[in-house]
Every structure is written in structure tokens, then in C-alpha cells.
N, C-alpha and C positions, 0 to 999 in steps of 0.2 A: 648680190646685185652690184656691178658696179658701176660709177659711174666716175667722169671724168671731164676738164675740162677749169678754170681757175675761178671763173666768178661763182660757177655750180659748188665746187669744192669749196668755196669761201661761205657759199648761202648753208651748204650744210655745216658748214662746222659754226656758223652763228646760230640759226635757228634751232638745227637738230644734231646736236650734238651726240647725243646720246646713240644714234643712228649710225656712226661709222664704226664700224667692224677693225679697220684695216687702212691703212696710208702708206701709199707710193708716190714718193717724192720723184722726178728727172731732173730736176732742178736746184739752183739753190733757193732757202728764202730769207729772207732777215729774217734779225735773230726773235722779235718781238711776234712773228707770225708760228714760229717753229716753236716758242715757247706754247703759244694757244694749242699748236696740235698736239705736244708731248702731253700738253693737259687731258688729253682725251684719254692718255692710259691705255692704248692700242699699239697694236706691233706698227710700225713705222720703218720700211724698207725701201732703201735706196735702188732707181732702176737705172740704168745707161739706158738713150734713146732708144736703142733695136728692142728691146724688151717693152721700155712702154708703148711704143707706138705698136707691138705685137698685142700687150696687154688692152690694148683701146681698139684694137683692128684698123688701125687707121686713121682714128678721128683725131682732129685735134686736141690734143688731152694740156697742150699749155705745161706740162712737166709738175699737173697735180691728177692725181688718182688716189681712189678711195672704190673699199668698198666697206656698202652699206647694208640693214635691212632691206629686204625685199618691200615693195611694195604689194599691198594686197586690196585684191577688189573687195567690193561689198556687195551686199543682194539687192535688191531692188525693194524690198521693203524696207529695207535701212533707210531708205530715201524717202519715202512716204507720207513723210511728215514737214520735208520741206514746201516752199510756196514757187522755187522755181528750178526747174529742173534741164537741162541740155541733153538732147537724143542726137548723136551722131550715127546716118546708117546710109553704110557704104561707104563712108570715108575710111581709105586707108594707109593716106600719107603721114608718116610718126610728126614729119615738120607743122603739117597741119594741126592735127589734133593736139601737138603740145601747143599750139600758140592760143588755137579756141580756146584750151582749158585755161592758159592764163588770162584771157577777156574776161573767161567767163567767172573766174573768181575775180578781176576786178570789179565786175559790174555783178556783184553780187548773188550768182547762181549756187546754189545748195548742193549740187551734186553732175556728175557726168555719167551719161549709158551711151555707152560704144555698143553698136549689135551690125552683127555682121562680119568679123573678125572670128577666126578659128580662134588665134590665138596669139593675140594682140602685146607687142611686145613691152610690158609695160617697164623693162628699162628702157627704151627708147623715148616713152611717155616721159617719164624721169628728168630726163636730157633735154628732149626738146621743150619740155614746159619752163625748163629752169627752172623746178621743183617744185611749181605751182600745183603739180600733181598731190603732191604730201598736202598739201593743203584745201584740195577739195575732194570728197569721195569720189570715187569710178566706179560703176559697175557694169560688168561686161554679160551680155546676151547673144545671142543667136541671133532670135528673130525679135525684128522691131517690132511686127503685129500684137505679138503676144504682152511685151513692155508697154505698148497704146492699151493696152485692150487693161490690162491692171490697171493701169494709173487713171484713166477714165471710171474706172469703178471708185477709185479711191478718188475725185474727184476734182481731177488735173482738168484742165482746158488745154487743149491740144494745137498749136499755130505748128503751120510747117510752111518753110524758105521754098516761094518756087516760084519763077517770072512770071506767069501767069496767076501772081496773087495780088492782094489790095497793098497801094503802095503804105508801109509800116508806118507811118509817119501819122496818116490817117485813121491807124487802129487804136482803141482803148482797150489794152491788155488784163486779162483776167489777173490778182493777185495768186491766184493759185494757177500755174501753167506749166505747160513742155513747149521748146521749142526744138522742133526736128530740122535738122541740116542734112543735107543729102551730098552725094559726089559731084563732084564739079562735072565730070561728063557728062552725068546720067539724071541725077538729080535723085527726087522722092520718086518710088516706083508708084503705080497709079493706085495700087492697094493701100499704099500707106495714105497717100493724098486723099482717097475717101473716107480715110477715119478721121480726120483733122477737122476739128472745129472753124477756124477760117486758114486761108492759104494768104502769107503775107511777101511782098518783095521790098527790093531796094528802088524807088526812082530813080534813074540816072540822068547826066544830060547827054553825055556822049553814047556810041551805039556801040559799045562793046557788048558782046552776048549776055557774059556774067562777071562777077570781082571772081578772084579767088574765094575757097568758100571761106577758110580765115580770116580773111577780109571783111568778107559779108557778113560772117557772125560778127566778129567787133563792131559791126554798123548797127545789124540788127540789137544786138548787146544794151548800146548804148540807146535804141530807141525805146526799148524794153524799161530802160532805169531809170533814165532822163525824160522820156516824152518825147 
């Protein structure tokens, strides 16, 4: 997997060290940064820009790349045991879903299930979470129905995001819960909306239809933590 970019490449080489494979420099760096990376005991090869911005496809890679361990999902029992959980279904922007996943591990969620994605790029998760990814579990579904319908057994309270639900501010949240986030076009399909124990939104004052759903979850996030 690789991933690229200078603060990502900085969070990996402080937290997870152990996790880089491989460093590709385009750049120069002081001497005290270059000493840290030789520490890591990995091959360390120099690129001219046309190779790393081939090696990145484009992205701004800031003249650090690495590759790393892959990221790998969990099952959904692996999660079972946490008290809050996040169901993205039908989100399938990588900007989005990395940024919920860092709300969601600031505001203290156990775990993430994406459903709805073939096949959900999770280097992209990687990148866009700025690595919050490594730090909270994922696990990737098909179908959301069937992800409700478990964790209802195992004894999750179910809120799902939808304008036509009770403004959040006025709900008292179960300690064991999911909360489901839908696409910003479309929203929760109407099947998942009737498994949901209550349907909660955001109050606004202005008439915009919706926030971004990123947005929304870091709002929803913090009502959920805070009160």
C-alpha cells in the first residue's frame, strides 16, 4: 500500500513505524529527519519528480512516499463488543469517509462499517483519514440490512441521520448504539430507515437542504459525546 504525502509520511514514521515497507524520497530533508527514516532499516530510494508524481498518480505526494502494510478490514463481530459503532451506507466519496473516520475516532467510536462499496479503496481511506484509519477498526459489507439486523441482535440501538428525524440535540442516546449516515443525495433507503430505532437530524437556522455528510457526522459525533 502506499501512501504519500509529508504530514501522513511524518504520522507514519512517528506512530507506526514498524509499518513502512519502503521510502521514497523527491526531496531533500535535514539531516535529523533522514537520520529517523534510515532508522527504520528499509530500502530508501531516491525519485526525480516524473517518477514520484507517476509513483502518487498525481497527488500531491510533497516529495515523501512510502510504502506501507496494507490495511486490513475486520468482521463485524470483531466489533460486537464495542458501545458505539458508525454505519456508512452509500457513501462513496474516499474525502468523505476519511474525514468521518477521523471525527469518529475523535469523538470516541469503536469501530467503522462501510456497506455498500464493491470494493472500497482502503488506501484512499489511509490518505484521506490522515491515518486515523490505522487507528480505528473498518469493516466492509455489502448490505447494510443484514449489518442492522446483527447488531440489533447483539444489542446495539440503531439512530439513523435523516431530515426528517428528531432534532439530535433533543435525544438521550443509548450507551450501546450505531449511527447510520447515508449519501448526501439520497440519503438512508426507506428500508434501512424502518429498522432504525429513532431517526435523528441536525437543527439548522439557515435553509440549506443538508451539511455535507462529513459535516454532519462531526456535528452529529459531538452530540452523541458531548450532549
Amino acid at each position: 500500500m502506499l501512501i504519500y504525502g509529508k504530514q501522513l509520511f511524518l504520522h507514519m514514521l512517528k506512530q507506526y513505524p514498524k509499518r513502512i515497507l519502503g521510502v521514497y524520497l523527491a526531496k531533500e530533508c535535514d539531516k535529523r529527519l533522514f537520520s529517523d527514516i534510515a532508522k527504520l532499516n528499509v530500502k530508501i530510494e531516491r525519485l526525480d519528480e516524473k517518477r514520484a508524481q507517476a509513483l502518487a498518480r498525481g497527488g500531491n505526494h510533497q516529495g515523501f512516499l512510502a510504502d506501507v502494510e496494507p490495511l486490513s478490514a475486520v468482521s463485524l463481530l470483531e466489533l460486537k463488543n464495542e458501545d458505539f459503532l458508525v454505519m456508512l451506507s452509500g457513501v462513496t466519496d474516499m474525502g468523505n469517509i476519511g474525514a468521518i473516520i477521523r471525527s469518529a475516532y475523535a469523538f470516541g467510536a469503536g469501530g467503522i462499517i462501510i456497506c455498500g462499496l464493491k470494493e472500497p479503496k482502503l488506501e484512499n481511506v489511509v490518505r484521506t483519514s490522515s491515518a486515523a484509519a490505522f487507528e480505528l477498526p473498518i469493516c466492509v459489507m455489502q448490505n447494510a440490512l443484514d449489518a442492522v439486523n446483527e447488531l440489533k441482535l447483539s444489542g446495539f440501538s440503531v439512530y439513523g441521520a435523516d431530515m426528517e428525524g428528531v432534532n439530535a440535540k433533543e435525544v438521550r442516546f443509548d450507551k450501546k448504539m450505531v449511527l447510520i449516515l447515508g449519501s448526501e443525495g439520497e440519503g438512508l433507503p426507506r428500508r434501512l430507515l424502518e429498522k432504525c430505532d429513532k431517526r435523528v437530524c441536525i437543527k439548522m437556522a439557515k435553509g440549506f437542504d443538508s451539511l455535507n455528510v462529513s459535516a454532519a457526522a462531526a456535528v452529529l459525533f459531538d452530540r452523541i459525546y458531548n450532549g
